[in-house]
N, C-alpha and C positions, 0 to 999 in steps of 0.2 A: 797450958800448951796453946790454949783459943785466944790467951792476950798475948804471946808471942808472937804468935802468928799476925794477929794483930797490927803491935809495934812493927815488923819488919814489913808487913804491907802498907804500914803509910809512910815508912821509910824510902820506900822504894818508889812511891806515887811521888813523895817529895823532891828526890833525886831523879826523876823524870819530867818532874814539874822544871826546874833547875835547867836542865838541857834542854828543854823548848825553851826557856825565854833565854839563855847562851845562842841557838840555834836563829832562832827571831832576829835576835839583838847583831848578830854577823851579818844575815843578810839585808838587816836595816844600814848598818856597816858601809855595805857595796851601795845602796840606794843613797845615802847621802851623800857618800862621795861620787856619787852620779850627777844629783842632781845639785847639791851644793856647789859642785867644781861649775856645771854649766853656768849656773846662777851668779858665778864670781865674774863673768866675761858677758853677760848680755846686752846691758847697757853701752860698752864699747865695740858690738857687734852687730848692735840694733843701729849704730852710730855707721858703720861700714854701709851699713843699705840702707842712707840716705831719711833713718827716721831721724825724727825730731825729737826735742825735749820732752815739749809737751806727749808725744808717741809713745816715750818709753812712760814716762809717768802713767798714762793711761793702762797701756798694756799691761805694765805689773802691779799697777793698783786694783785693777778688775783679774789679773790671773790669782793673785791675794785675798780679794773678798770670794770669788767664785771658787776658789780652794778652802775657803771654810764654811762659807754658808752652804755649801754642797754636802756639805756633811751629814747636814738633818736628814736630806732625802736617802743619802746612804745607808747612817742607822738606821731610820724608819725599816728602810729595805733589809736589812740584816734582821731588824729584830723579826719583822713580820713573816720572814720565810725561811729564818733559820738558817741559810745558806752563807755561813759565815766563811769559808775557804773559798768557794768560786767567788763570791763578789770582792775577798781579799786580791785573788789571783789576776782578775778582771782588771784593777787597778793600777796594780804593780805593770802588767804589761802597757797598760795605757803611759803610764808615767816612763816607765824605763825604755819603750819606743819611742817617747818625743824627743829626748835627749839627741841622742846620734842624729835623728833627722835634722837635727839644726843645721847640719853640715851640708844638708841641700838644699836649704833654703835660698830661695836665686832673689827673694826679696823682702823688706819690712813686712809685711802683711803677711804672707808664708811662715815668716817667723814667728809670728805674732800667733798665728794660730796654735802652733807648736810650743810654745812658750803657756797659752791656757790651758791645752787640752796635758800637758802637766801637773799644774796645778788641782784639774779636773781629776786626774789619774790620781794624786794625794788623797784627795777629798772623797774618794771611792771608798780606798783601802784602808784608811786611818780607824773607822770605828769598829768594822770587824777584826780588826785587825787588834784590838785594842782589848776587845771582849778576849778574843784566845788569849789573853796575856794573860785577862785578868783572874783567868781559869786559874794559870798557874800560880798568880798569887796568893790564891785562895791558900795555898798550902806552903809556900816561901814566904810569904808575906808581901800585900800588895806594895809598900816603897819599894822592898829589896829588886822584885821583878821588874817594873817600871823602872825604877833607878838604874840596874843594871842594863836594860834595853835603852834608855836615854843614852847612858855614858858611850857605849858602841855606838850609839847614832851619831853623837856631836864626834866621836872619833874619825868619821866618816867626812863629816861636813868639816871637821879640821884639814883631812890631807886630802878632798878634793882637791878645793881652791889651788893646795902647792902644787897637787898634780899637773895642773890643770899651767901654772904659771911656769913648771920645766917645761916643757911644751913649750908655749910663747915667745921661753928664753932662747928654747933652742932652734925653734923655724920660725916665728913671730906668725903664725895662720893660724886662726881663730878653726875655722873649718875643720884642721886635723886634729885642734882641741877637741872640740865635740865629737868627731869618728873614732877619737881615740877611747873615750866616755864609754863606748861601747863596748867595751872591753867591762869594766865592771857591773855591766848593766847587762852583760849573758850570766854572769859571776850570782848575781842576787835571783836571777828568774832562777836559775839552776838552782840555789839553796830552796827558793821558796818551794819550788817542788817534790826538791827533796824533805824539806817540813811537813808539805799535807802527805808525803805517803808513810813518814816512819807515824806521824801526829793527825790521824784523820780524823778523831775523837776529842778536843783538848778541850771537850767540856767533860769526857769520861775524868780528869782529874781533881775538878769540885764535886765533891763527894757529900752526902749529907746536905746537897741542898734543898730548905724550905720551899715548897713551892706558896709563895704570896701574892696573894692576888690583890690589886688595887687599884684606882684610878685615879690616873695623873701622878706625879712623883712627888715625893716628901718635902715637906715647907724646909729641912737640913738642906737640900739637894738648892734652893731656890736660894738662900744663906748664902751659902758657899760660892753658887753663880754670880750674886751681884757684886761679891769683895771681889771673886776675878777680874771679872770686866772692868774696873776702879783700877786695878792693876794694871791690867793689858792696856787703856786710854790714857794712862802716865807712863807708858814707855818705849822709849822715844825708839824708832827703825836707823839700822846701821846706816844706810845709804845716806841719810839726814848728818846722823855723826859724824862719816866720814867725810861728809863736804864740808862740815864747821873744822876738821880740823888743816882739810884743805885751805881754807878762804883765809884762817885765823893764821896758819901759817906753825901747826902744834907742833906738828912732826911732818917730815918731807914725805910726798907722797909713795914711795918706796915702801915706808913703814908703813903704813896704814895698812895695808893684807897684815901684819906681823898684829899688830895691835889687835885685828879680827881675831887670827888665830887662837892669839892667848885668851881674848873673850871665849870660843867655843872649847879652848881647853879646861877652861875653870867650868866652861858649863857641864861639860862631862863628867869631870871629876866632884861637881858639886850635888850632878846627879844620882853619884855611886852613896859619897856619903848621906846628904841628906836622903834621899831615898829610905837606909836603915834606921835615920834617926826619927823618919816619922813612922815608920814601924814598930819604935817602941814608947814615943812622945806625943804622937799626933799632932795635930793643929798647933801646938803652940810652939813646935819648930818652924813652922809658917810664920806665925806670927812675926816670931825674932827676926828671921830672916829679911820678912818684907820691910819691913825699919828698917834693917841693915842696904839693904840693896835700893832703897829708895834715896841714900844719897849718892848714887851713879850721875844723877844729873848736873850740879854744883859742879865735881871734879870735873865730867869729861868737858861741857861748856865752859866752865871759866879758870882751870889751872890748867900749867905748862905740863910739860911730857910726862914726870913722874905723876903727879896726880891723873893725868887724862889717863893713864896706863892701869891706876889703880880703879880709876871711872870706869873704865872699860872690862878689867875683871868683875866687878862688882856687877858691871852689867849682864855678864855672862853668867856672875850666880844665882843672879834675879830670873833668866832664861832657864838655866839647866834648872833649878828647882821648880818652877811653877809648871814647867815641862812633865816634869816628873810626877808630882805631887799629885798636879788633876787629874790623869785617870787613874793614878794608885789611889785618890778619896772619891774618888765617885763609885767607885766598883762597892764597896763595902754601902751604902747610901742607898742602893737602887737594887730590887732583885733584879734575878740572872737574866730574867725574861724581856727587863726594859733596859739592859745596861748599854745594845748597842745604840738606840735613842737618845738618852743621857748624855752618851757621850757625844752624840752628833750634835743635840742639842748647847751641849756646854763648850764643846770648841768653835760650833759656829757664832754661839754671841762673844766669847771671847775674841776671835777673829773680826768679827763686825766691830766688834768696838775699838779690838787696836788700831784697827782703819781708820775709825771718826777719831779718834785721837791720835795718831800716827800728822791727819790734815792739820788738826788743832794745832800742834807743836812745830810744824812747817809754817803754819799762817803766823803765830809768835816770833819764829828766828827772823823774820823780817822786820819784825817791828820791834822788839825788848828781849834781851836774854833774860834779864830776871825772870819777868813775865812767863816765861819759857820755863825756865828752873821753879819759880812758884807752881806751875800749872800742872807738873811733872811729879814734884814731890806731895803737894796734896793732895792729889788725885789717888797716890799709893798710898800715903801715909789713911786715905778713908777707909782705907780696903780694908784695917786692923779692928775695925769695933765689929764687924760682919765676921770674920773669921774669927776673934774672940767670942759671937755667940755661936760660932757652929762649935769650938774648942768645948766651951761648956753642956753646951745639948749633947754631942759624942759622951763628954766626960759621963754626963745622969746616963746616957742609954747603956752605959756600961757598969754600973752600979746595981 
């Protein structure tokens, strides 16, 4: 009777576990299509109020780095006070108030602030926010949970942007874009609220956890970090692609949001599956993949529509997996106590580095494509001897 009992209790933890990251993964949903959709118009909006080139470059290279490298102080903060829902809650509001304000920005500068304290608002909420996931995966399994929470996020960051472009079609004001933005951005605070009251516990669902004590995080943990970063500094940012296929003449400018799109559709859906597949393969679905997806650069720089089209899925498999994947391996790597650290730690050098390599691969397209396609693919292709040894150290700790 006491193992029935049992069974049908972590059944039930399991199918609870299941609807918080459903629940999560919705109103992450409404926040990409918040801030994705904004993000598809900024540059042309930053352009309305008389900034410059050089202006927007600044502005979203430092709302980019100060959205990751914020991170660290976030975890730290999470892990050291436990306060994982307010300091989630905290963020979200910070992120999903900047949005709409765009629409009274009366200048560059106004907007520019709004445009970081965005960024700042992600970099808040990302690693508590990460930890309750990982609660859940404890018992779904960490790809399936991440996976699933990724593919609702990039679903988001799919039908802003078009949100965001029937608007433009239909009154060409950037302004009413962004006020209208508001609209999904009451939609996600309302879920999120409703999350911390039915979910105010979502560590009461890792059950049976060891409490381990240590100092500083495991040499697996430091593996795993440096094959990402190798990753993230060979892969190249949209805005870069989109102008090569501008200048090159790939496909008319019309198509390029379509070409986006289908990037973040393959990244979502790349999310759902691999997500399961390293649930029951581990690393060495990473592995394959990073091979596979490190030829995005060849197709989208130097072939015509169908290959740059093929480039550009590839690119988005490359995104929706390594999305996925890092904090569904890092949760299992690090106990419960240091996971929101971890992860602050591990998205901010990821983030740091696809900065300094984001410049590298802008400072190339000037001088050599190849140059640019070598620097891109070897750079990912290093990443595979690092993840083949974390593939192998998981495999022994599991023996």
């Amino acid at each position: 009777m006491s193992e029935d009992s049992d069974v049908s209790k972590r059944s039930a933890v399991r199918n609870s576990a299941l609807r918080f990251v459903l629940l999560v993964g919705i109103l992450s949903f409404f926040a990409d299509f918040t801030y994705e959709g904004s993000r598809s118009i900024l540059g042309p909006f930053l352009a309305t109020l008389q900034a410059s080139a050089f202006v927007v470059g600044i502005v979203s290279g430092l709302g980019e780095l100060l959205g990751y490298s914020l991170r660290l102080v976030s975890g730290r903060l999470a892990d050291r006070t436990q306060k994982f829902w307010p300091i989630t809650i905290f963020g979200y509001i910070i992120q999903m108030s900047s949005v709409p304000l765009l629409a009274l920005a009366g200048n560059w500068q106004m907007a520019a602030i709004l445009i970081i304290l965005e960024r700042v608002g992600k970099a808040t909420r990302n690693p508590p926010r990460d930890v309750m996931l990982s609660h859940a995966g404890k018992q779904i399994g960490f790809g399936w949970a991440f996976g699933v929470h990724e593919a609702l996020d990039q679903l988001g960051a799919l039908f802003g942007p078009l949100a965001v472009a029937v608007v433009l079609a239909a009154r060409g004001d950037y302004r009413l874009a962004f006020a209208a933005l508001a609209i999904p951005a009451v939609i996600n605070l309302s879920l999120l609220m409703l999350a911390h009251r039915i979910y105010p516990h979502p560590e009461d669902m890792e059950m049976n956890v060891p409490n381990v004590q240590m100092h500083g995080l495991p040499r697996i943990f430091w593996l795993y970090l440096t094959g990402a970063v190798l990753v993230a500094a060979g892969f190249a940012d949209f805005p870069l692609i989109a102008y090569h296929f501008s200048q090159a003449s790939v496909v008319t400018p019309g198509v390029i949001p379509v070409f986006y799109a289908v990037a973040m559709g393959v990244s979502g859906a790349g999310s759902l599956a691999f997500g399961r597949l390293f649930d029951r393969f581990g690393f060495w679905v990473l592995i394959v993949l990073t091979i596979i997806t490190a030829l995005f650069a060849p197709m989208v720089f130097l072939g015509g529509f169908w290959p740059a089209l093929i480039g550009m899925a590839l690119w988005g498999l490359g995104m929706g997996v390594h999305e996925s994947i890092i904090p569904a391996a890092v949760a299992p790597m690090v106990p419960m106590e240091r996971r929101a650290s971890a992860y602050g730690l591990f998205t901010a050098g990821y983030g740091i580095f696809w900065f300094l390599g984001s410049a590298g691969i802008g400072f190339l397209y000037g001088i050599s494509l190849p140059s640019l396609i070598a620097f891109s693919v070897i750079l990912q292709l290093a990443a595979v001897p690092w993840f083949f040894m974390v593939a192998r150290q998981t495999r022994r700790s599991h023996v």
